[in-house]
C-alpha positions in Angstrom: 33.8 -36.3 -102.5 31.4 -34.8 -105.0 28.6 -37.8 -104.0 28.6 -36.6 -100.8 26.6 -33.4 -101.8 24.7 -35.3 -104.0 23.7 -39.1 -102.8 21.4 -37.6 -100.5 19.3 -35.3 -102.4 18.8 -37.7 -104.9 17.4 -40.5 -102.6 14.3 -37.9 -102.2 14.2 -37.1 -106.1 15.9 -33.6 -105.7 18.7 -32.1 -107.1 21.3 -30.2 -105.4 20.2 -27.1 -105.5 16.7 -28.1 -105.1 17.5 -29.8 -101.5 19.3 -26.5 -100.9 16.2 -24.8 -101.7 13.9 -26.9 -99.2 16.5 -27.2 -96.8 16.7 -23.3 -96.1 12.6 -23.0 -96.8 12.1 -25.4 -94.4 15.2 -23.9 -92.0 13.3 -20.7 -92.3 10.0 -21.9 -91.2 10.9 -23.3 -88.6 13.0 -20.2 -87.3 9.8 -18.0 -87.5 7.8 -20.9 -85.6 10.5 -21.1 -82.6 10.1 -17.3 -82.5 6.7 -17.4 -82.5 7.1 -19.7 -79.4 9.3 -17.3 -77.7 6.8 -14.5 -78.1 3.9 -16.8 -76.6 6.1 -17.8 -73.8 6.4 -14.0 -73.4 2.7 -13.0 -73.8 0.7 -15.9 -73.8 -2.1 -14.2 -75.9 0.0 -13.5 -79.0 1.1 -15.8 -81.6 -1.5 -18.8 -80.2 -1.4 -21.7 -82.8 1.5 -20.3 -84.6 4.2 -22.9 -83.4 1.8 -25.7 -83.8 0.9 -24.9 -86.9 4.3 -24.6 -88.0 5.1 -28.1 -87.3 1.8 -29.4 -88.7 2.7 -28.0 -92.1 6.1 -28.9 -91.8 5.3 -32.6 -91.5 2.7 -32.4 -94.1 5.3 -31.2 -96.8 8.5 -33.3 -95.4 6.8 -36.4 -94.8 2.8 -36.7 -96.2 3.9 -34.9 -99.4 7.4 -37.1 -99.8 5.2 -40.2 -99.2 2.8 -39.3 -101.9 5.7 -38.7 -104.5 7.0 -42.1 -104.0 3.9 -44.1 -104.4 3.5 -42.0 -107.4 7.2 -42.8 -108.1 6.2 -46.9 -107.4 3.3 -47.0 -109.7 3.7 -48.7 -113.5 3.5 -46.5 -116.2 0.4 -47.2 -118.0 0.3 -46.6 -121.9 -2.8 -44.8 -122.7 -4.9 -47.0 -125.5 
């Protein structure tokens, strides 16, 4: 039972409470983005880019970011001489 809060955090080098951590950051971002939305649906000249945006930096840290840690992750260790 205890793997099941942990098998999946690990495949993306995070503990626990560090997926936790992301996992609510990221919940919260994207809470204030789909609010944004709303507002702009509203009054079409507030909150412009915001919802765009939100996603755009989203997907840079889930997925650009995650890709760069595992090629890091994939690379030999090099001794220096």
């Amino acid at each position: 039972m205890l793997r099941r809060f942990t098998d999946h955090p690990a495949s993306v080098n995070e503990t626990y409470l560090e997926h936790m951590g992301m996992a609510f950051g990221f919940g919260g971002r994207m809470l204030l983005g789909s609010l944004a939305c709303f507002v702009h649906g509203l009054f079409p000249w507030l909150c412009l880019t915001r919802g765009s945006d939100t996603i755009r930096g989203l997907h840079r840290r889930m997925v650009s970011h995650r890709v760069v840690q595992q090629e890091q992750a994939d690379r030999p260790m090099v001794a220096a001489e």
